[in-house]
Each structure stands twice: as C-alpha cells, then as structure tokens.
C-alpha positions in Angstrom: 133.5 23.9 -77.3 133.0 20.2 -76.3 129.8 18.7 -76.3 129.8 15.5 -74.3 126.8 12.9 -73.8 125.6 13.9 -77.3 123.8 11.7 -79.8 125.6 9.7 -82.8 125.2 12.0 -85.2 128.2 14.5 -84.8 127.2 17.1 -87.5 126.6 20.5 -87.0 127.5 20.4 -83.5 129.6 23.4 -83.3 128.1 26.9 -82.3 128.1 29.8 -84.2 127.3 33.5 -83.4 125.7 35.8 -85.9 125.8 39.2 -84.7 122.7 41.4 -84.8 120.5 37.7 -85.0 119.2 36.2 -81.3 120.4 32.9 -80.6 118.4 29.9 -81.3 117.6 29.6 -77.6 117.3 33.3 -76.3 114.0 34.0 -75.1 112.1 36.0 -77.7 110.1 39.4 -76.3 110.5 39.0 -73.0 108.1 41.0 -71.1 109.5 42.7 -68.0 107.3 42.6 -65.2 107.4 44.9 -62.2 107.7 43.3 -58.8 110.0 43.3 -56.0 113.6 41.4 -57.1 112.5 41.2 -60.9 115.6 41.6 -63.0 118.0 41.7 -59.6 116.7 44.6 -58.5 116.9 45.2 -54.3 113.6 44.4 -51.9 112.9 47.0 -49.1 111.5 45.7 -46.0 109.5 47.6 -43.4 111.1 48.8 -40.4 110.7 47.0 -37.3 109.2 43.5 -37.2 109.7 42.9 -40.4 113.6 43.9 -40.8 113.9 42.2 -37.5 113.1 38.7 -39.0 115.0 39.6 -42.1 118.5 40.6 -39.7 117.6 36.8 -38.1 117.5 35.1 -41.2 120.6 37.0 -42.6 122.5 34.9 -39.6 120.5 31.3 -40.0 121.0 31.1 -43.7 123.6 33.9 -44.6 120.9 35.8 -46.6 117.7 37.9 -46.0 115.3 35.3 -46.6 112.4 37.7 -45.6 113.3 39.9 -48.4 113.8 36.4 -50.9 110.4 35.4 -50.0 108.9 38.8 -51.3 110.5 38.3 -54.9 108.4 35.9 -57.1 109.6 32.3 -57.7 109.5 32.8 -61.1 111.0 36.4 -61.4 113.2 36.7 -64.1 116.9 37.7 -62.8 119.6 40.4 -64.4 121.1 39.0 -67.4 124.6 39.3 -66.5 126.4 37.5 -69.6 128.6 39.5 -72.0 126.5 41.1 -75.1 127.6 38.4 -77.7 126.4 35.6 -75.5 122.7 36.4 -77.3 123.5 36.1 -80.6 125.3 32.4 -80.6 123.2 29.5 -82.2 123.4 26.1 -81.3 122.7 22.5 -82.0 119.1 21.8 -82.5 117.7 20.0 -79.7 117.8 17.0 -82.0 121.0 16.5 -82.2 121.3 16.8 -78.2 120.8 14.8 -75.7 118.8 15.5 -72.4 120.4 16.3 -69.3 119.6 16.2 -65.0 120.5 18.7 -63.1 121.5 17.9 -59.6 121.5 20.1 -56.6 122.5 19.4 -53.6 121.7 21.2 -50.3 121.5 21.7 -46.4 119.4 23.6 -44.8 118.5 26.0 -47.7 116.2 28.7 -47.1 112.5 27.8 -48.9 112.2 30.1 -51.6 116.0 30.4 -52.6 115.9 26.6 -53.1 111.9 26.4 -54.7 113.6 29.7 -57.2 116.6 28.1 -57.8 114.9 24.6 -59.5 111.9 27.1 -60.8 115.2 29.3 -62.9 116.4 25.8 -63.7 112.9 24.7 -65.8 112.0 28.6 -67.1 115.7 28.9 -68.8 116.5 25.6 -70.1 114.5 23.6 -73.5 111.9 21.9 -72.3 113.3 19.2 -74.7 116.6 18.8 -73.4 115.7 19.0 -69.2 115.5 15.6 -68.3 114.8 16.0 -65.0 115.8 17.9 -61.2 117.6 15.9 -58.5 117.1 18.3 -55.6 119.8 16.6 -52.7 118.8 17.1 -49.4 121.9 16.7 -47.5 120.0 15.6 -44.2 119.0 18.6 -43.3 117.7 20.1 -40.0 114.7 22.7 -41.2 111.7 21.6 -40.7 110.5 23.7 -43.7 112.6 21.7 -45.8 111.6 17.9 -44.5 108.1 19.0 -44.7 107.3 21.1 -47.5 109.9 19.8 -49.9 108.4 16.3 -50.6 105.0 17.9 -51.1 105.7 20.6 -53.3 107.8 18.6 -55.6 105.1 16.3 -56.1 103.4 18.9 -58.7 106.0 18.5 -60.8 105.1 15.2 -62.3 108.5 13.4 -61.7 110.4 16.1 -63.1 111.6 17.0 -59.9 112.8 14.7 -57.5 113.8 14.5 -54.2 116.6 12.5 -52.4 117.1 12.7 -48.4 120.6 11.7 -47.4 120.2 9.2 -44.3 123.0 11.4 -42.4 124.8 14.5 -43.4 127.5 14.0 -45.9 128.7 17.7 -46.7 129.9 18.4 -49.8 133.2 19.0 -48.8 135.7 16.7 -46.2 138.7 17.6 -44.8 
C-alpha cells in the first residue's frame, strides 16, 4: 500500500490485519437504527402525489429524490466491503497527515449532496479530515445556489463552498 502526503517519520506505516480483532478505525458497537434507507434498505412512497413527484425527480436528477429526502442525512449505509476489510489496522493518526476531500457537482439533488459530505465527516477520523470542498459546477437549481451557502455555514469552515463562474463539466470532449 502507498501512503503519500504522509509525515517524516516513515515507521510503522504499513497495515496489518489481525483476524478476529476490529481494525483500529472500525466503528465500535454500532447501533442500528430503524428508519427508512438505514443500512441501504429501499423507501416506499405513497401512491399518487407522492410517487408522482418521485417519477419527476427520477428524470430531473436520474434518481428518486422524493424517496432520498425520506432517509436521514446521517443514516448509516450497507457495508459492502469484503469481511477482512474490518480487521486491518493502520497508522495512527499521528503518523498521518490530514486530507480535503473535494467534490464537485451540477445540479445535485439536496439531500444526495447534504448525505454525501454528512457520510464524508461520520466515516472518516475527525483528526485526519481537513476539510470539504463541495464544487458547484455553476449550477442551475435554485435549491442549490440558495440553500448550499447557508447550510454549510454551520460547519465552522469545515465545509466549504466554491461556485464556478460558468459551467466547466468534469469531462470535455
């Protein structure tokens, strides 16, 4: 494994997995709790209004983001790793150094992009998140230009926002 961006001192830097013990950052007893989504489990939606907005949203943002604003933003989602993943140890967070996670958007739907940063802070050491660039790539939602700026204010500067001044895409041709 390569570890890149990491402090001077290179010892002890390699992982190991002890099988039966829970890595040093697995999260210890977990409490499920019972809501709609938690641990990827489907949301039902009434019929008729309801399902109608959902069947709209599925064509504005490719998703139901009726059903995505039932789940909660800090639900806890299926973990989907292979078995041994738990059990490997790493670094202390001494020895590491901190890290910014950037993610970069258009016209996201508001609680798939408010879940996404929320997963971001409840799975990774406090100690080694530096911070959340959240990308806006000039988008047209109204939802986003408006709520984005205020909601990431509670976050003390450890989210930030960044409003392209036209729309770059993430890809060219």
């Amino acid at each position: 494994m390569i570890y890149q961006n990491v402090k001077n001192d290179s010892s002890n830097l390699e992982p190991i997995m002890i099988k039966g013990i829970l890595g040093n950052y697995e999260p210890k007893n977990l409490v499920k709790i019972p809501g709609p989504g938690e641990n990827g489990e489907g949301v039902s939606l009434k019929d008729g209004e309801e399902k109608q907005r959902g069947e709209k949203s599925v064509d504005d943002y490719g998703f139901n983001e009726v059903a995505s604003e039932k789940i909660s933003l800090d639900r806890h989602a299926r973990d989907t790793r292979p078995k041994e993943c738990k059990y490997w140890k790493y670094p202390s967070v001494d020895k590491l150094s901190t890290a910014s996670v950037v993610l970069v958007f258009f016209d996201e739907g508001w609680s798939t992009l408010v879940r996404t940063f929320h997963s971001v802070i409840n799975t990774s050491p406090k100690e080694l998140l530096k911070d959340i660039i959240l990308v806006d790539d000039y988008s047209d939602e109204e939802h986003i230009n408006v709520r984005s700026p205020e909601y990431i204010k509670k976050w003390n500067g450890l989210v930030k926002y960044v409003r392209t001044k036209q729309r770059y895409t993430v890809c060219r041709i």
